[in-house]
LUMLUM-187354 format. One record per residue (C-alpha): residue number from 1; residue in three letters; x, y, z. Coordinates in steps of 0.25 Angstrom, whole numbers, plus 5000, padded with zeros to 4 digits. Layout:
% residues N
+-----+-----+------+------+------+
!   n ! res !    X !    Y !    Z !
+-----+-----+------+------+------+
! NUM ! ALA !    X !    Y !    Z !
...
+-----+-----+------+------+------+
% end
This chain:
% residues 382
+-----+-----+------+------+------+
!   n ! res !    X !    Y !    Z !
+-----+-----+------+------+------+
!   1 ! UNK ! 4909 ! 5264 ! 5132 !
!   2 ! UNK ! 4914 ! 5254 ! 5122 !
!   3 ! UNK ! 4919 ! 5246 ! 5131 !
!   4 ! UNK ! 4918 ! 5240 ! 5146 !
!   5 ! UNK ! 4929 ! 5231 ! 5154 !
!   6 ! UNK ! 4923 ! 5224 ! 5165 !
!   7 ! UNK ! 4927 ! 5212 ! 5177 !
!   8 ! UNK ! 4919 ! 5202 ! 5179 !
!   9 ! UNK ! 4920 ! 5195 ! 5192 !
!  10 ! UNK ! 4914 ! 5182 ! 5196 !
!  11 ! UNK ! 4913 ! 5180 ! 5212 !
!  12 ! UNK ! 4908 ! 5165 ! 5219 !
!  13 ! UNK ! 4902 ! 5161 ! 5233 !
!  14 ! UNK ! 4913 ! 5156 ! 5239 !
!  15 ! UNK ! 4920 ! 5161 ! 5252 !
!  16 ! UNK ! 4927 ! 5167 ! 5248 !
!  17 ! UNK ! 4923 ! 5171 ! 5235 !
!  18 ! UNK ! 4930 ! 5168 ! 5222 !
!  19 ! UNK ! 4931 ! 5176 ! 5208 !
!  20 ! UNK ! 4937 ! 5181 ! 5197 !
!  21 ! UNK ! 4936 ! 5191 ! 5187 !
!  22 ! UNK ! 4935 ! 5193 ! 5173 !
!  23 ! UNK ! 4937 ! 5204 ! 5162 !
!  24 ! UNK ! 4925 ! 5207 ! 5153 !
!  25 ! UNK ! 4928 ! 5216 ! 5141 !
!  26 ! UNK ! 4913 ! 5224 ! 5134 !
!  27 ! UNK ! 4914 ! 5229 ! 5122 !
!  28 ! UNK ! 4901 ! 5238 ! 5119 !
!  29 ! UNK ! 4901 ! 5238 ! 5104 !
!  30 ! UNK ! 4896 ! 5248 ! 5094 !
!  31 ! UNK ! 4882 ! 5249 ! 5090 !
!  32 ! UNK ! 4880 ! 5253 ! 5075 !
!  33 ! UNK ! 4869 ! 5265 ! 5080 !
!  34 ! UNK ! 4877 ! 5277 ! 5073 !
!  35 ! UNK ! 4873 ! 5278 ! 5057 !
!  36 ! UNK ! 4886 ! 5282 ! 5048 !
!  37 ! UNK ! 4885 ! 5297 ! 5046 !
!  38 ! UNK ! 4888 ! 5306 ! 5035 !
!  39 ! UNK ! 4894 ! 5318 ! 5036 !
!  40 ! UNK ! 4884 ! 5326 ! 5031 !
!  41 ! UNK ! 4871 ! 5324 ! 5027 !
!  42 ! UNK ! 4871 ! 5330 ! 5015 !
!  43 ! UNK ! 4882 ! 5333 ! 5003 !
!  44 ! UNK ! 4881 ! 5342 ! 4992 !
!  45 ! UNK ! 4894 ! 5339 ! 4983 !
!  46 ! UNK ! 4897 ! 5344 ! 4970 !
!  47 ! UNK ! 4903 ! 5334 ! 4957 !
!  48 ! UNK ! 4907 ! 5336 ! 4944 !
!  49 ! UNK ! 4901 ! 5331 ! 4931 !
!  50 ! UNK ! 4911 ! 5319 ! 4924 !
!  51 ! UNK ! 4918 ! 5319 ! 4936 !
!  52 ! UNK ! 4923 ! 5304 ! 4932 !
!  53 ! UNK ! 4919 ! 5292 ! 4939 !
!  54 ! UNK ! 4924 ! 5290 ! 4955 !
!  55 ! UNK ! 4923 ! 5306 ! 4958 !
!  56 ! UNK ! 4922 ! 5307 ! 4972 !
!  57 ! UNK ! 4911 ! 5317 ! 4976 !
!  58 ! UNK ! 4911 ! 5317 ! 4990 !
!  59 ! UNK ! 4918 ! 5310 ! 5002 !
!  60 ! UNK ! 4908 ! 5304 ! 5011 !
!  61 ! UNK ! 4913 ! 5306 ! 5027 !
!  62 ! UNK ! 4905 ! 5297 ! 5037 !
!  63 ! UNK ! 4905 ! 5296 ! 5051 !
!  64 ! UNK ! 4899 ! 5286 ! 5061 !
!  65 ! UNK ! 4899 ! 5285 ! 5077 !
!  66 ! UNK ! 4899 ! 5271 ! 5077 !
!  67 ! UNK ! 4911 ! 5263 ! 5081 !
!  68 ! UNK ! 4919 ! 5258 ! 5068 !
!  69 ! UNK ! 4914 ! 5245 ! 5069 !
!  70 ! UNK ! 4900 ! 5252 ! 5066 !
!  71 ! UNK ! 4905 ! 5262 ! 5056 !
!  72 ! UNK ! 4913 ! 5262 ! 5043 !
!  73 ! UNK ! 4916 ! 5258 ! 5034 !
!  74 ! UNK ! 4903 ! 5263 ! 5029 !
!  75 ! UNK ! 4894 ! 5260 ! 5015 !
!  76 ! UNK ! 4890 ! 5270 ! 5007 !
!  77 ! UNK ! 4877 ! 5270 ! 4996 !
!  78 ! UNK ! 4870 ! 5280 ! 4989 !
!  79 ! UNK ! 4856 ! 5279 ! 4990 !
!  80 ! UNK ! 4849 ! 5289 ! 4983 !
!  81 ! UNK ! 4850 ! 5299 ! 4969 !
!  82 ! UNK ! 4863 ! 5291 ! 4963 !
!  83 ! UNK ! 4858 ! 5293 ! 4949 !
!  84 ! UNK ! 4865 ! 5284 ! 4941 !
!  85 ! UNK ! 4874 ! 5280 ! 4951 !
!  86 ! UNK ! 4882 ! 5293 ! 4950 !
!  87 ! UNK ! 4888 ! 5292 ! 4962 !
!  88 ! UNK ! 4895 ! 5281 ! 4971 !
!  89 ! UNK ! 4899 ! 5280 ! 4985 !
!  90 ! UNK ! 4912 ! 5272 ! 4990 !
!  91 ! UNK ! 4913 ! 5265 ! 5002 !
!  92 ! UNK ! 4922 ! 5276 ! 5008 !
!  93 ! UNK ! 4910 ! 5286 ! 5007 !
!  94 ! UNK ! 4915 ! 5292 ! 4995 !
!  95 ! UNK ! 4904 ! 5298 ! 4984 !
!  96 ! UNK ! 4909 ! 5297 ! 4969 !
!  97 ! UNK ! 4904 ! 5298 ! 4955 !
!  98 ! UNK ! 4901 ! 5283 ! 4949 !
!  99 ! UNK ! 4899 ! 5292 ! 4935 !
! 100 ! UNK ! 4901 ! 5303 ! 4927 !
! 101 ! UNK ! 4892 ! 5314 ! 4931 !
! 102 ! UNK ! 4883 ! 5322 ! 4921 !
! 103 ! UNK ! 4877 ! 5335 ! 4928 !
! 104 ! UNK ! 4867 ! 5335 ! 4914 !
! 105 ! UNK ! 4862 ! 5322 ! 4918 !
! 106 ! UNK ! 4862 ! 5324 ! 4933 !
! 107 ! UNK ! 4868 ! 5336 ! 4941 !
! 108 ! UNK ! 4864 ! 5334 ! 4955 !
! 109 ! UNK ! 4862 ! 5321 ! 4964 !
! 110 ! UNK ! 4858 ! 5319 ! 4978 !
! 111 ! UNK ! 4863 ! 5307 ! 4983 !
! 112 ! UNK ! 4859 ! 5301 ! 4995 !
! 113 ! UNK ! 4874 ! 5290 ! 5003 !
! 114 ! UNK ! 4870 ! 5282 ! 5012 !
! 115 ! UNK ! 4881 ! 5277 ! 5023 !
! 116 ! UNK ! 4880 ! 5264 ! 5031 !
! 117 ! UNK ! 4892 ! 5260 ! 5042 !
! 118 ! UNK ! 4896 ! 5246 ! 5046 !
! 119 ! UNK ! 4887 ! 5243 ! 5058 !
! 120 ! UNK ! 4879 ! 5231 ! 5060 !
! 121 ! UNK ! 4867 ! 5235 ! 5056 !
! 122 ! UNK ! 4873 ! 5248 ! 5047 !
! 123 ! UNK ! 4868 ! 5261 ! 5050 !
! 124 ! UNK ! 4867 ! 5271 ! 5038 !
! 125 ! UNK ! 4865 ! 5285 ! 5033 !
! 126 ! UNK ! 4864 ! 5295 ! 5022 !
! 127 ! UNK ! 4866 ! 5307 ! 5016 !
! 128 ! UNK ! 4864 ! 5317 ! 5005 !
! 129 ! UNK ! 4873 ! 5319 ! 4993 !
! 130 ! UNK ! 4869 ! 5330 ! 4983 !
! 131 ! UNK ! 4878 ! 5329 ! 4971 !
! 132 ! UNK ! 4879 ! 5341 ! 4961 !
! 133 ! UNK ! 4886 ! 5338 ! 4948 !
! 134 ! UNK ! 4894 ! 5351 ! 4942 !
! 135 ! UNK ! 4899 ! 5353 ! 4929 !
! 136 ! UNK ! 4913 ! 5349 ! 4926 !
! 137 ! UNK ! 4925 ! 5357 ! 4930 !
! 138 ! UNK ! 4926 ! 5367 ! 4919 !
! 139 ! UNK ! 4938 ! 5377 ! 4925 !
! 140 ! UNK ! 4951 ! 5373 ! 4931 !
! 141 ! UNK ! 4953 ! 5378 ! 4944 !
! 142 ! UNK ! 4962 ! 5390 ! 4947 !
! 143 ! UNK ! 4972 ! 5392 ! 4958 !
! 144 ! UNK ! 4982 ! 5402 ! 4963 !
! 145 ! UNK ! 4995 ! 5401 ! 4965 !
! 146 ! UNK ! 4999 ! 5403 ! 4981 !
! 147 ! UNK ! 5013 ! 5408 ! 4987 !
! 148 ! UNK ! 5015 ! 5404 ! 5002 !
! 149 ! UNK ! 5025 ! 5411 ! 5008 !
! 150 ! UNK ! 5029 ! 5404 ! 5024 !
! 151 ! UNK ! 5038 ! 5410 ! 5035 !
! 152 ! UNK ! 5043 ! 5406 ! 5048 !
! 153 ! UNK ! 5054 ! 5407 ! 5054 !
! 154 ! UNK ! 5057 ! 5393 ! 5058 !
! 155 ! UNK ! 5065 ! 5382 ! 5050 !
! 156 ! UNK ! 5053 ! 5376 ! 5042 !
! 157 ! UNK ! 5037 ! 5380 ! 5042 !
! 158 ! UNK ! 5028 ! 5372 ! 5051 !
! 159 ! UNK ! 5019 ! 5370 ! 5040 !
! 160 ! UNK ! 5004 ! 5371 ! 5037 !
! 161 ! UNK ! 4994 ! 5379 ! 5028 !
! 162 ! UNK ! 5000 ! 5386 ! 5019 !
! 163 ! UNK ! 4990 ! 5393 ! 5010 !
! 164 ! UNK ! 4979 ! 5391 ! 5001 !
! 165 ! UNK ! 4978 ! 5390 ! 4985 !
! 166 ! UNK ! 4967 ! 5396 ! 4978 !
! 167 ! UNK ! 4960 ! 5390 ! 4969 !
! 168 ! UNK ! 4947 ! 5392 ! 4962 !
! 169 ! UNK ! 4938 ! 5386 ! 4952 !
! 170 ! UNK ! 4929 ! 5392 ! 4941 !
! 171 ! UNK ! 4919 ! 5379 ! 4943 !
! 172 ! UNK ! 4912 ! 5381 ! 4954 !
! 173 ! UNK ! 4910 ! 5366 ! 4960 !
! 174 ! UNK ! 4924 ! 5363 ! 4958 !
! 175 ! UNK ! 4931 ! 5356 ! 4969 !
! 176 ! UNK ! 4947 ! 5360 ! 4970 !
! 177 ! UNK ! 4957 ! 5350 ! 4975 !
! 178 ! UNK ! 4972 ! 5355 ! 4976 !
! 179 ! UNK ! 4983 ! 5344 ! 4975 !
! 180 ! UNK ! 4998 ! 5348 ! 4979 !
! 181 ! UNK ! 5009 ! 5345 ! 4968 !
! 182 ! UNK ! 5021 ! 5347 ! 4977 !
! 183 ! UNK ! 5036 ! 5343 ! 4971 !
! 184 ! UNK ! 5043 ! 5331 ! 4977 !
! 185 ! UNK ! 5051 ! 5339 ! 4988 !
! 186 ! UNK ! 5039 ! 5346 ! 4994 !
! 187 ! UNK ! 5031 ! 5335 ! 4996 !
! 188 ! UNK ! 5025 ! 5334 ! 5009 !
! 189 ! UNK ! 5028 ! 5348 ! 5012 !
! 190 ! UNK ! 5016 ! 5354 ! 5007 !
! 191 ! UNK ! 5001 ! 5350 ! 5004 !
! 192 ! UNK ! 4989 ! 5356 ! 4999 !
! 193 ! UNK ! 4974 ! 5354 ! 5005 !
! 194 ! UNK ! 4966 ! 5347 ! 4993 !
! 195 ! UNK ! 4954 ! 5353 ! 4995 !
! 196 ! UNK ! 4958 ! 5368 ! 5001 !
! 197 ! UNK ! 4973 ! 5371 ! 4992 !
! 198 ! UNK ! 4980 ! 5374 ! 5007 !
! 199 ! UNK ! 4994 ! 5374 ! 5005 !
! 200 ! UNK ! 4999 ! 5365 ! 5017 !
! 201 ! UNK ! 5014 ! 5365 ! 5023 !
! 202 ! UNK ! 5020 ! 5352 ! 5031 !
! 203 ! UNK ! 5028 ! 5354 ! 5044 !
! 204 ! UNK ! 5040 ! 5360 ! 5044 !
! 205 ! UNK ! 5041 ! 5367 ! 5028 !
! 206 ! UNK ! 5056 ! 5372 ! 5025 !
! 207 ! UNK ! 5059 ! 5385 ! 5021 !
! 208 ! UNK ! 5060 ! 5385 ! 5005 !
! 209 ! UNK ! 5051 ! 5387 ! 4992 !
! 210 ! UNK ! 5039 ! 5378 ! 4986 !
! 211 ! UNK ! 5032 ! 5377 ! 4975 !
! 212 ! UNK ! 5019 ! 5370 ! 4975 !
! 213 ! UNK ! 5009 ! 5367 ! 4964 !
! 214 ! UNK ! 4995 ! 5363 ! 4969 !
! 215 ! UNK ! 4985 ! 5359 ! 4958 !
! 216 ! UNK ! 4970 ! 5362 ! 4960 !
! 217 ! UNK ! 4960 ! 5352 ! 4954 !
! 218 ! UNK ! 4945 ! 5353 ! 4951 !
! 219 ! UNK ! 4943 ! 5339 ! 4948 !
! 220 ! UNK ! 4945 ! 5342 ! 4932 !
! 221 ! UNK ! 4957 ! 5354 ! 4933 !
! 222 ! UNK ! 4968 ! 5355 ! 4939 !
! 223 ! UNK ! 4976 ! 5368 ! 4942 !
! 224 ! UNK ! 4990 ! 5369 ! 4949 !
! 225 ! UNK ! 4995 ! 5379 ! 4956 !
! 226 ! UNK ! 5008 ! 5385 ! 4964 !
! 227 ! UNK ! 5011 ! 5387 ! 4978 !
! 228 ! UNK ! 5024 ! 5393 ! 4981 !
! 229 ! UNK ! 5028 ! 5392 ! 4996 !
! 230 ! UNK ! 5041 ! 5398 ! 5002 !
! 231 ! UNK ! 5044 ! 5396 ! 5017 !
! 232 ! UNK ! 5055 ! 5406 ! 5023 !
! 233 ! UNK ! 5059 ! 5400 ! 5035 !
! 234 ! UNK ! 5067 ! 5413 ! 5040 !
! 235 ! UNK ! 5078 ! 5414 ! 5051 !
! 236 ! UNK ! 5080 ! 5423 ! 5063 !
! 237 ! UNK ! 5089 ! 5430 ! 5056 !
! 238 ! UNK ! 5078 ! 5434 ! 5046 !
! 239 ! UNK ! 5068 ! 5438 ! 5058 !
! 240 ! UNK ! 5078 ! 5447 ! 5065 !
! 241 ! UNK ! 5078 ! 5455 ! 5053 !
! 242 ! UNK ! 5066 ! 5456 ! 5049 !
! 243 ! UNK ! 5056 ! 5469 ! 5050 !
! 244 ! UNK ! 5043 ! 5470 ! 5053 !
! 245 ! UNK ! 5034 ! 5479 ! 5043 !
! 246 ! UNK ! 5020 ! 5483 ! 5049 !
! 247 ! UNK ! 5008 ! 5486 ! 5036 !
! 248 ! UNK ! 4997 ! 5493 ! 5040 !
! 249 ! UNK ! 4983 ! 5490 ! 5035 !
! 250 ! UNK ! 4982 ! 5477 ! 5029 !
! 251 ! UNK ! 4980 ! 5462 ! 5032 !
! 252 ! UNK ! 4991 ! 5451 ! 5032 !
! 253 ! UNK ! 4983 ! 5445 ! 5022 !
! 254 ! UNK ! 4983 ! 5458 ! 5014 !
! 255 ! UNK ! 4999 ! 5459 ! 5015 !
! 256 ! UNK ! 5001 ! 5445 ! 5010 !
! 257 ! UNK ! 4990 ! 5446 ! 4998 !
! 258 ! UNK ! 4994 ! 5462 ! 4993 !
! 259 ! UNK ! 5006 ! 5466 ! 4998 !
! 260 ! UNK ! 5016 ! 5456 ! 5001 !
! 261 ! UNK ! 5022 ! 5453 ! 4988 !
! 262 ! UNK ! 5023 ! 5466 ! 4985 !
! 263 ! UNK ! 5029 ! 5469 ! 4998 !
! 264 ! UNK ! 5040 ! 5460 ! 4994 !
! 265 ! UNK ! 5041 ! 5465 ! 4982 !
! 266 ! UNK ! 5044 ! 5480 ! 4987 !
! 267 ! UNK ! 5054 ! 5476 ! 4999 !
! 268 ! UNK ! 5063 ! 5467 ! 4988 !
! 269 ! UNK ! 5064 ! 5481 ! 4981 !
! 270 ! UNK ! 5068 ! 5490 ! 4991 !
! 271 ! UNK ! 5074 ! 5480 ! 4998 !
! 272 ! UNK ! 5084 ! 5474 ! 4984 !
! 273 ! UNK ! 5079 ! 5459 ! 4989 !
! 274 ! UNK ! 5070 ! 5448 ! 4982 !
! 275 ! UNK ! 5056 ! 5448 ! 4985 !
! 276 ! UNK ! 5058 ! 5433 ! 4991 !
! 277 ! UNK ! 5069 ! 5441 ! 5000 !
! 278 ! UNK ! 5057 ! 5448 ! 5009 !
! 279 ! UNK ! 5049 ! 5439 ! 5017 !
! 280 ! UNK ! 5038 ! 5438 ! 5027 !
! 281 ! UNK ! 5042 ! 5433 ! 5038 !
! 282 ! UNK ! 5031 ! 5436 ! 5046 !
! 283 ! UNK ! 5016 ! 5443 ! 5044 !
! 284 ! UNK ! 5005 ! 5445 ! 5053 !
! 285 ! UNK ! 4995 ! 5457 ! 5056 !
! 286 ! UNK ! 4999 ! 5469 ! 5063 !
! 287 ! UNK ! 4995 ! 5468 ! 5079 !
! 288 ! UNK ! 4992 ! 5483 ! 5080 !
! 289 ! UNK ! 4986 ! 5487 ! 5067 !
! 290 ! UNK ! 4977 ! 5482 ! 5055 !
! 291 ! UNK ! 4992 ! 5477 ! 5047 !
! 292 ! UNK ! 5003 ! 5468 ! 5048 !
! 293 ! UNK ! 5015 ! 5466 ! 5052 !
! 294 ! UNK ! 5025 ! 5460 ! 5042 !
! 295 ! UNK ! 5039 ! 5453 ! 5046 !
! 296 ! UNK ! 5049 ! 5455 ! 5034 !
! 297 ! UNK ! 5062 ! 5448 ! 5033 !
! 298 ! UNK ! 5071 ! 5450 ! 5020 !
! 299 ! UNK ! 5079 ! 5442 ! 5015 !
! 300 ! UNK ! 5084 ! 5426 ! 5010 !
! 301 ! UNK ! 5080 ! 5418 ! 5020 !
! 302 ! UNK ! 5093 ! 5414 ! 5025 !
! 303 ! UNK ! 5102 ! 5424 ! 5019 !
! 304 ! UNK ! 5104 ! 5438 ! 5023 !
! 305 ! UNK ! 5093 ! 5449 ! 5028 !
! 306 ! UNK ! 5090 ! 5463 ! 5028 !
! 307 ! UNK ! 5095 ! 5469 ! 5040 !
! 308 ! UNK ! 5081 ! 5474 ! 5048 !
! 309 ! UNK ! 5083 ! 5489 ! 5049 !
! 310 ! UNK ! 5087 ! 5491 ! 5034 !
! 311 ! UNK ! 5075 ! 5483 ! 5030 !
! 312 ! UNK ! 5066 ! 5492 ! 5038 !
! 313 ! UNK ! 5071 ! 5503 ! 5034 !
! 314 ! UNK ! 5071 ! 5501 ! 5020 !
! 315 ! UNK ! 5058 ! 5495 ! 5021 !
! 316 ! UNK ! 5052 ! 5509 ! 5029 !
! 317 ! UNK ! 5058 ! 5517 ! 5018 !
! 318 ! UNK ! 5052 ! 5512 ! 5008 !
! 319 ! UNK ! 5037 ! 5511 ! 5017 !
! 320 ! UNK ! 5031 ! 5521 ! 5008 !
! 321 ! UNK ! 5036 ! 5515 ! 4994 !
! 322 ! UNK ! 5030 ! 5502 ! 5000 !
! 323 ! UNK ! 5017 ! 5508 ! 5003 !
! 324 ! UNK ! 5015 ! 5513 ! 4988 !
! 325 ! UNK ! 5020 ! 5499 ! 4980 !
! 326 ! UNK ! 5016 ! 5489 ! 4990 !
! 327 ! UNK ! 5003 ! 5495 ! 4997 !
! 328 ! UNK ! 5010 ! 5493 ! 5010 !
! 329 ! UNK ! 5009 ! 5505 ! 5022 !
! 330 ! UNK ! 5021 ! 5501 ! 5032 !
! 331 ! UNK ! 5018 ! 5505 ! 5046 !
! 332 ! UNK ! 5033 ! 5502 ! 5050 !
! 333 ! UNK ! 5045 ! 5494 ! 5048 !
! 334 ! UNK ! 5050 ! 5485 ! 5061 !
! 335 ! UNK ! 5064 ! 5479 ! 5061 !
! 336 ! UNK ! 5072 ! 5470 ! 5070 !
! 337 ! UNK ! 5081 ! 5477 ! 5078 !
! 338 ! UNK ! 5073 ! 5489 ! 5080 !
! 339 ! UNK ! 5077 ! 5501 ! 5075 !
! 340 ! UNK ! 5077 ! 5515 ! 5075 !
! 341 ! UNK ! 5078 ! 5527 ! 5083 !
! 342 ! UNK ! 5071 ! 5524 ! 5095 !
! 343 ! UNK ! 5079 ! 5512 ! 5097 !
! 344 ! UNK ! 5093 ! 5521 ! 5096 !
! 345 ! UNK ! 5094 ! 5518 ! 5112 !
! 346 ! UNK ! 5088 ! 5506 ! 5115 !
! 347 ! UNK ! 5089 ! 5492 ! 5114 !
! 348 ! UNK ! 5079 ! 5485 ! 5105 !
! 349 ! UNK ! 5075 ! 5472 ! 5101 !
! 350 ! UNK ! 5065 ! 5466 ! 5091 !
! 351 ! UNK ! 5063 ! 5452 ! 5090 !
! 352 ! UNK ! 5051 ! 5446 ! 5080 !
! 353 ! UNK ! 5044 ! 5434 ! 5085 !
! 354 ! UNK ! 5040 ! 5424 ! 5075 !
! 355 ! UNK ! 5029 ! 5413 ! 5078 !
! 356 ! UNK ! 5029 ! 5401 ! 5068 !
! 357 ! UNK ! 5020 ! 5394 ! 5075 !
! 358 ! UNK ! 5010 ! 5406 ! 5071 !
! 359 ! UNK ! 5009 ! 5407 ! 5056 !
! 360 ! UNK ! 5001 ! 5417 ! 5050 !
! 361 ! UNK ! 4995 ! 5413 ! 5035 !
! 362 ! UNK ! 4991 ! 5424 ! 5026 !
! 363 ! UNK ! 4986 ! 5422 ! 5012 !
! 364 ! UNK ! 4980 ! 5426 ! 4999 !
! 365 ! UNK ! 4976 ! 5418 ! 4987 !
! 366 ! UNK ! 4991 ! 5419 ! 4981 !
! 367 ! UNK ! 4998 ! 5420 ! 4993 !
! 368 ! UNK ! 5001 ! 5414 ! 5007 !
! 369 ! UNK ! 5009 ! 5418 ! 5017 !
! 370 ! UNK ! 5013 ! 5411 ! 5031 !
! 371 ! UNK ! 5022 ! 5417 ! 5043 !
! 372 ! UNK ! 5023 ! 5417 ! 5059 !
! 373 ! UNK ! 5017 ! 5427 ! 5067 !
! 374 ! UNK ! 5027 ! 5437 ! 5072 !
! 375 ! UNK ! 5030 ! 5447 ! 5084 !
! 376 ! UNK ! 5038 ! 5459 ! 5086 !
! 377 ! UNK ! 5045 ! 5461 ! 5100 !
! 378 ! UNK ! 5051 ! 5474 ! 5102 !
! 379 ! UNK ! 5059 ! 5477 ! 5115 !
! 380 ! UNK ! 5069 ! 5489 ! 5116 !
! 381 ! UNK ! 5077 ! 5493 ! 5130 !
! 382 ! UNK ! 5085 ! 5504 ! 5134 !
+-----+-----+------+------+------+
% end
């Protein structure tokens, strides 16, 4: 309980009895019996030699269940195995080089920081640092250029993780770090995790085209690379007519990585239309087999669209042609309005249900692809 507020009242002897009251105000305050802890006890980091001066080797993160007054801000000291005082701690509990390292002359230290907080007496504790010093960076790093491809059927994207760039390293104690270089009208559209290459997107991404460059750093190289995104934000129009296509065998992430530009490829042929023209509206595994189930509009986003049933029928006559170039066995073809001969006397409906709120996020090293899960509703009456 830091705190107490009492009354006070002081009663006489007289008859009859007098008093009056008064307010007293206890602060309990903080005793300094809690030591500033680190966040683990022991560290095992990696630098590189002729790293230059001031290189930060490692970030120092403590905590201390005092109150404030009895806490930071903290002093740091190394105590122990600074050869040649290699190494320097600031204030803010951050480790760096204080000179150029030599791993011929010394290629590993064990440092021992000591931490003390702010109490009267300070408390203190310490920890373990064991350094090893690698040879410089000797390969540039290597990264792949990503294609993210985003559909939704609202006015903008709701935004979040993208996709991922890969990147690799030949050395084997490099660290990457990967910086967004973004042109002046995307700016604040897009980010990228410094640490992980995630491609993030802000609230609300229009519909449109970007081009990315990311560069990826070792600390000595620097590679860049692209990340091409495209949003279709499609209208009801473009859902009415679209068709379902059900692939047998095969995992969304299988579609994506091996099939899907080829896919496109093969339906802008048969179909006389750019591949950019075929879209993905939506993509999720198959609820009653090991597949998955593909919504496919065609055509500009805005413009004019293939009329359903031809689409599915051209589409179905072509299914084995499809199976030989593209690898892809098509269960069936679904389109909206149903069709067909067991229709010929009824009244049918299909309506596809689209949740934006639940994106589904497929990816391969090269390629990244975002939509809303989908359902199918089916109701015919006499």
């Amino acid at each position: 309980i830091p705190s107490y507020s009492l009354t006070v009242r002081a009663t006489d002897n007289g008859h009859p009895a007098q008093f009056s009251d008064v307010a007293v105000h206890v602060h309990v305050s903080d005793v300094n019996d809690n030591p500033p802890r680190f966040f683990q006890l022991n560290y095992s980091v990696v630098v590189q030699e002729n790293a230059p001066m001031g290189t930060s080797v490692l970030e120092l993160i403590m905590s201390d269940r005092d109150s404030p007054e009895n806490g930071p801000p903290y002093s740091f000291q190394i105590t122990q195995g600074n050869d040649g005082k290699a190494f320097d701690v600031t204030q803010n509990g951050l480790l760096v080089t204080s000179s150029v390292l030599d791993r011929r002359t010394k290629e590993q230290y064990l440092l021992q920081v000591q931490v003390s907080d702010s109490g009267i007496p300070p408390l203190s504790s310490s920890a373990f640092i064991n350094i090893q010093v690698t040879e410089q960076s000797q390969y540039a790093p290597s990264a792949l250029p990503l294609e993210i491809f985003i559909t939704t059927n609202e006015e903008a994207f709701r935004g979040g993780v993208l996709g991922k760039i890969h990147a690799t390293d030949r050395d084997p104690h490099d660290t990457l770090v990967y910086t967004l270089v973004a042109e002046v009208p995307q700016e604040g559209l897009f980010s990228v995790g410094a640490a992980d290459g995630k491609i993030i997107a802000g609230d609300k991404l229009p519909h449109g085209h970007y081009l990315l460059n990311v560069t990826v750093s070792d600390g000595t190289f620097i590679a860049t690379t692209s990340v091409n995104v495209h949003v279709w934000c499609f209208t009801q129009e473009a859902l009415d007519k679209a068709v379902v296509l059900h692939f047998r065998h095969l995992s969304p992430e299988e579609f994506v990585g091996d099939h899907w530009r080829n896919l496109q490829r093969f339906l802008g042929n048969i179909l006389v239309t750019r591949r950019q023209n075929i879209h993905m509206a939506s993509l999720q595994p198959a609820a009653t087999s090991d597949g998955v189930d593909l919504l496919l509009a065609v055509g500009e986003p805005h413009g004019s669209l293939y009329e359903p049933q031809v689409l599915a029928n051209k589409i179905t006559v072509s299914a084995g042609e499809m199976d030989q170039l593209v690898g892809l066995r098509m269960k069936k073809a679904i389109h909206v309005p149903c069709h067909g001969s067991d229709c010929s006397h009824r009244v049918c409906k299909e309506t596809i249900q689209l949740d934006p709120g639940m994106m589904s996020t497929y990816s391969t090293a090269r390629l990244s692809v975002l939509t809303p899960r989908h359902s199918l509703e089916q109701i015919c009456s006499c």
